[in-house]
N, C-alpha and C positions, 0 to 999 in steps of 0.2 A: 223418564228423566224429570218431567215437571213433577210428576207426584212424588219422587223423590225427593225434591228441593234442588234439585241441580241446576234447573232452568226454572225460569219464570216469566211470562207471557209480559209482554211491556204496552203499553195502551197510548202515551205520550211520544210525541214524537224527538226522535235524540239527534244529535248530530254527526254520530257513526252511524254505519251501516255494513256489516261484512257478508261476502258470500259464504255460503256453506258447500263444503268439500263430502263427501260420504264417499267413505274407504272401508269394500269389503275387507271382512278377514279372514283365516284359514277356518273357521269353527263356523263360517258364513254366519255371521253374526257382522253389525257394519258399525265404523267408528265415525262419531260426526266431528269433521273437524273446523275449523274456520279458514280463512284466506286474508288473514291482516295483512299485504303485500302494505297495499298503502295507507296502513294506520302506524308501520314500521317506519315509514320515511319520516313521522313529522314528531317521533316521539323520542326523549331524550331518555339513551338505556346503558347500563353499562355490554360493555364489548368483553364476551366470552363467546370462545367458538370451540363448541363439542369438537372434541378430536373425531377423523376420521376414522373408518376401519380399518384403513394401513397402519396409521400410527399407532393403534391402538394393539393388533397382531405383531406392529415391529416390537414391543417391548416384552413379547411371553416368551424370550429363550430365555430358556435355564427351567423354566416353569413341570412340573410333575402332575398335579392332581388341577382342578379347574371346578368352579361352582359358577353359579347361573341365578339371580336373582333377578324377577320382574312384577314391580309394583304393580297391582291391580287399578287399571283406570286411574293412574298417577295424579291426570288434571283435574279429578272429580275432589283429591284433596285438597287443593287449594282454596280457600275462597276469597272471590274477589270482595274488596270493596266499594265502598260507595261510588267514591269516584274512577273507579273501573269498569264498575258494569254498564255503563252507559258508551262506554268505548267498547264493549264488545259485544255488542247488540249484533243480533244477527238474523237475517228473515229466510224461510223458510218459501222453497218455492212449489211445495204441494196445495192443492186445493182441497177444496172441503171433501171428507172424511162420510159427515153424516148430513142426515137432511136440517136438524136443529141447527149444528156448527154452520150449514151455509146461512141457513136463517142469523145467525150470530154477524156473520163477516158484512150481508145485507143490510143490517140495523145502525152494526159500526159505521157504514158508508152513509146512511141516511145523519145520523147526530154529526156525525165531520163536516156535512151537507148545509145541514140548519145550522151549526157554531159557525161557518163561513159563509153565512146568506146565498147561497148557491142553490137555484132552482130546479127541482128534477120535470121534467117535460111528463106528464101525466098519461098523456097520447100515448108514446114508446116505450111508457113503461112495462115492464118483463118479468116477472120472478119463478122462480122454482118450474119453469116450464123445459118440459121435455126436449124443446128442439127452439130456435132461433135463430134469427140473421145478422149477421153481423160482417161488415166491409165485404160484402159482395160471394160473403159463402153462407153456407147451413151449416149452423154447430149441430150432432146431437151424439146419441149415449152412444151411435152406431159408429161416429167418427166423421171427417168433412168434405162436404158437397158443395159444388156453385149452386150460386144463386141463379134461380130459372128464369128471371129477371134479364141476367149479365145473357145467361147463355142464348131464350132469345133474341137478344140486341143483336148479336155476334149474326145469330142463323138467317137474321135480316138484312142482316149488312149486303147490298148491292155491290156487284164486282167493281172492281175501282178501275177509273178512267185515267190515270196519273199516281205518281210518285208520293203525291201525299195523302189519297186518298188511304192508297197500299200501307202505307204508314202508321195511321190510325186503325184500322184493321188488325195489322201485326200488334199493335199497343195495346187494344180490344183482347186478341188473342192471347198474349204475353202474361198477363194478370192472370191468366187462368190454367199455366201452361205445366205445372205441377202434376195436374189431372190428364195428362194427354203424355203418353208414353213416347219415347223419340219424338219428344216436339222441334226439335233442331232438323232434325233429319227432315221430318214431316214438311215444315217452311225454309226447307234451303232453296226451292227451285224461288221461292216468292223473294226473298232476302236479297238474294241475287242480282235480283231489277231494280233493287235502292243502291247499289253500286254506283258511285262516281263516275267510272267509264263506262256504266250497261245503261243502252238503248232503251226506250220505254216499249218494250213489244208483248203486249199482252194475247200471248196465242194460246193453242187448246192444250199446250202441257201444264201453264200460269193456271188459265179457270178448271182443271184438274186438280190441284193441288189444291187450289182458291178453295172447294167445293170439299176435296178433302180434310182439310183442318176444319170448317164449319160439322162436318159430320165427325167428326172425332168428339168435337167439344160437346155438339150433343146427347152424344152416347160414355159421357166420363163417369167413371166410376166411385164410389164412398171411399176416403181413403182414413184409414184408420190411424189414431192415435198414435204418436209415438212411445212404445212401451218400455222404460226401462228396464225393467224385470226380465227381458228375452235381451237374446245374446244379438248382437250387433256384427252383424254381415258385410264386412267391405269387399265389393266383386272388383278384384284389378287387374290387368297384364300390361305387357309392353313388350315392345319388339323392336329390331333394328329401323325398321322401317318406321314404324308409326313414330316415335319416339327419337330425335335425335341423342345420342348415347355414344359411349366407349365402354364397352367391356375389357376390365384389369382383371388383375388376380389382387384377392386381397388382403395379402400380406401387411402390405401397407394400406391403410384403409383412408380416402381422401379427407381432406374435412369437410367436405358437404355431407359427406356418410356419416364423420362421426356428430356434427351437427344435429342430423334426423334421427341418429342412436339416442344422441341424450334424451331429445325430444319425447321418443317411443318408450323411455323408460320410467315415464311416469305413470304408464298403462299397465293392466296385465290383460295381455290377451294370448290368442294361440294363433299361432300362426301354421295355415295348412296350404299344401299345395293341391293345385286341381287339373287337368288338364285343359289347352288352349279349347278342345273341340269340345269339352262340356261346360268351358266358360262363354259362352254364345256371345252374350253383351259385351262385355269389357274387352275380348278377342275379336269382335267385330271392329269396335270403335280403334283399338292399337293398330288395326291393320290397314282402316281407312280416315287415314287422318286430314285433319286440314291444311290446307298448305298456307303458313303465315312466318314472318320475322318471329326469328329466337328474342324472345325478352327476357334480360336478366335482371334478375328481382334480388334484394338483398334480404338473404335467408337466415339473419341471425337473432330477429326478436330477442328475448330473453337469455342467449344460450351466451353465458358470462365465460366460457373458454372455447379458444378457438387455436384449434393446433395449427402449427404451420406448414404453408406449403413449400417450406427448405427442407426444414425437420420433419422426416417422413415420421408417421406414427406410430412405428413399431413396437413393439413389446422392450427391447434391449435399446433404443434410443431415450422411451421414457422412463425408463429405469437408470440410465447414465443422469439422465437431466434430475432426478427424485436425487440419486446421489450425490450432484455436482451442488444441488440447492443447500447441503448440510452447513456450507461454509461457514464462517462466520459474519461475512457478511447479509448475505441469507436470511441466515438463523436469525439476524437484530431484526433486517425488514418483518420475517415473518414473528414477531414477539409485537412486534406494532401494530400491526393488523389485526391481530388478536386481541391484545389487551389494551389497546386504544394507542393513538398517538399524543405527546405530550402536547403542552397548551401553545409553547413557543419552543422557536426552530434550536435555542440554545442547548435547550436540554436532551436535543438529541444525539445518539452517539455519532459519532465520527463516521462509522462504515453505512446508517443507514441517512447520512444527512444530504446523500444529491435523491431520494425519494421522496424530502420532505414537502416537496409540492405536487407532489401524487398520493398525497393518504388516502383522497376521496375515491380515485379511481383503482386503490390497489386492491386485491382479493387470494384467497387461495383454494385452488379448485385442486382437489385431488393430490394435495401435498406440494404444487405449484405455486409459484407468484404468479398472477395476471393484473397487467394495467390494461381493465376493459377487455376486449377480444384478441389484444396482443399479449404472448408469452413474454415473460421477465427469463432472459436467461442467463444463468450466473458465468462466474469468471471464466472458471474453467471450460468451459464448452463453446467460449466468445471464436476464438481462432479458428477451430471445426466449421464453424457458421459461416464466416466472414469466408472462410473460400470456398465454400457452396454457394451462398450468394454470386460468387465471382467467376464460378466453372463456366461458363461459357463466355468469359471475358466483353461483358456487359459496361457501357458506361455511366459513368459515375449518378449519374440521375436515375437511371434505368434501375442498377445496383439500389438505392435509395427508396425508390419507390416498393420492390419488393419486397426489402426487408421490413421494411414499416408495414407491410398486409399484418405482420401476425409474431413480431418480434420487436422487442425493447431492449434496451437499457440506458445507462448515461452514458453519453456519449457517442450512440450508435453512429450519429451521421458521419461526426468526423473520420472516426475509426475506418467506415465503410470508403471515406473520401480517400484516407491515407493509403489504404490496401491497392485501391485504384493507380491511383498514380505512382506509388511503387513497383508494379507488378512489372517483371520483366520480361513478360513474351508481350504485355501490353505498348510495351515503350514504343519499341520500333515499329511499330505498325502506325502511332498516333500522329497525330498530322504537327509539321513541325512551323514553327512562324516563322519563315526564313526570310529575312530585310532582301526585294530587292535591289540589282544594283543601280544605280546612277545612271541615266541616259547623256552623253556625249552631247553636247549644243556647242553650237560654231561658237568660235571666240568672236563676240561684235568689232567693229572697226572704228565706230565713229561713238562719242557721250550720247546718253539716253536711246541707245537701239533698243535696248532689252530693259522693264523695269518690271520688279518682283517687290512680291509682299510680305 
């Protein structure tokens, strides 16, 4: 691509900086692409949004013959200008190639060096050598080792008399814990004795253990590079036990699943199954787990739709919602999202003006509205919801709070409030304010018995 003119080597330092994406393709040939995520946020563009593949399939009835046209390397036509290519600077995170090219990147580092009066330590200096140390490992061509330095400190460490002695030992040990296969398993018995409620009792199962992780460390092995070019192995399982879970059927597929689908689809891998007794590791760890509090962690990073837990996800409810969104209602929202919204609130029409202070958070994911990780649901499908929400005759807060996980519109709250207090198997059961009656007091006999405020 440089020798081409495509790209060009930048030597100056810019004020962009993008990562670089590489996307194998069918011909195994790979496309480089960039990651402007946030060069997109600060830069003023016009608003067009590629239709989808639905949209795009909804409009070929009637259609007979079909052609297929696809630009060659479309973006290699364009060319940027001046004041673009310094916004799309992008560094490259392989290393040297050849033995000159590292000499090159060496040199580069030295003149950056002298231009910012920055002294290189003459003693430490290192170049083009086979093997090095660096924070406490060995780099070399074979892949990396500790430093025999680190590992003997460790193999000297004296068994510890106390909690913090143990402590520093495991800290010792931890930094190196990469190279030592089941290091968790290997210092659970020692772990154990830094417990809040564990006794300090160092007996001869602790200097076992003590004895065995110093003899692990010593005998760790070169660990190789990690190679992109080999296919990437993730060994998993899970089971009832290890794993707290519910197993559904999934028809309906939850939205934590669909969540981790979208996620997954920005990969291409294979996906194979193996069984439990020749997954030794991963079927080991499922089956003996640790026993700790459920932590729920909020799983939505990036993932800009979030189906709801009313509206199950079926095939034939999001095909109602795709059809119910045509309205014309709708149709104006989704014309703003697209082609931008006007400058002020007058010029907008009438059916999209209770949105107008959501332009920033509206989107359409897969022929949907969303504001954020809540679903925009149109008119028609409002009533259906509101008494799903309500099927276990839920109060008015309770109702509220659900619908707001993963559902909008204008008006929701009150809407959700009126269906409540409406509802007639709810009535009579609700608690009623009934005025006490009057307590009976002697009639006094004589002025000033009784005096009130």
């Amino acid at each position: 691509m440089e020798q081409n003119g495509i790209i060009e080597k930048v030597t100056k330092p810019t004020d962009w900086v993008n990562p670089v994406v590489i996307v194998p393709k069918k011909n195994n040939s790979i496309r480089i692409c960039l990651d402007p995520r946030h060069l997109n946020k600060v830069i003023k563009r016009h608003h067009y949004q590629i239709p989808s593949q639905d949209q795009l399939l909804a409009k070929q009835k009637g259609s007979r013959v079909f052609s297929l046209l696809d630009a060659k390397n479309a973006f290699y036509h364009m060319q940027l200008d001046d004041q673009s290519l310094d916004l799309c600077t992008f560094i490259t995170p392989f290393g040297s190639e050849t033995l000159n090219d590292h000499y090159e990147k060496v040199k580069t580092v030295f003149e950056v060096a002298r231009k910012n009066g920055l002294n290189i330590n003459k003693d430490k200096l290192q170049i083009a050598v086979p093997e090095l140390q660096y924070l406490g490992h060995i780099v070399s061509s074979s892949g990396l080792s500790p430093d025999k330095k680190k590992v003997q400190a460790i193999a000297d460490f004296p068994a510890p008399t106390n909690k913090q002695e143990l402590m520093r030992f495991l800290g010792m040990a931890t930094y190196l814990m990469k190279f030592v296969p089941r290091f968790s398993q290997e210092t659970s018995t020692l772990r154990n004795l830094l417990k809040n409620d564990a006794s300090w009792i160092w007996d001869a199962q602790a200097e076992k253990s003590f004895d065995r992780v110093k003899q692990l460390l010593q005998s760790t092995p070169v660990l190789k590079f990690f190679d992109k070019d080999k296919p990437i192995v993730l060994s998993v399982d899970a089971s009832s036990f290890g794993l707290g879970l519910i197993h559904k059927p999934f028809e309906t597929i939850s939205p934590r699943l669909q969540r981790l689908l979208l996620r997954l689809q920005r990969y291409s891998f294979t996906q194979v199954h193996v069984p439990g007794k020749q997954l030794a590791v991963a079927d080991a760890l499922s089956r003996a787990p640790l026993t700790a509090n459920p932590v729920i962690t909020n799983d939505i990073d990036n993932t800009q739709l979030m189906v709801s837990v009313v509206v199950q996800a079926s095939q034939s409810k999001i095909a109602e919602l795709k059809q119910a969104t045509q309205n014309p209602e709708m149709k104006a929202v989704q014309q703003y999202i697209q082609e931008g919204w006007p400058k002020d609130r007058q010029s907008v029409s009438v059916l999209a003006k209770p949105y107008w202070n959501l332009q920033s958070e509206l989107h359409i994911e897969d022929g949907l509205i969303c504001r954020g990780q809540r679903l925009v649901i149109p008119r028609a499908c409002r009533k259906e919801i509101l008494q799903r929400i309500h099927v276990g005759h839920r109060g008015i807060v309770s109702c509220k709070n659900l619908a707001r996980q993963s559902l909008y519109w204008p008006g929701l709250s009150s809407e959700v409030e009126m269906m409540v207090t409406n509802c007639q198997i709810c009535q009579p059961h609700q608690k009623q304010n009934i005025k006490e009656q009057l307590l009976d007091r002697p009639i006094p006999d004589r002025p000033w018995q009784r005096v009130a405020i």
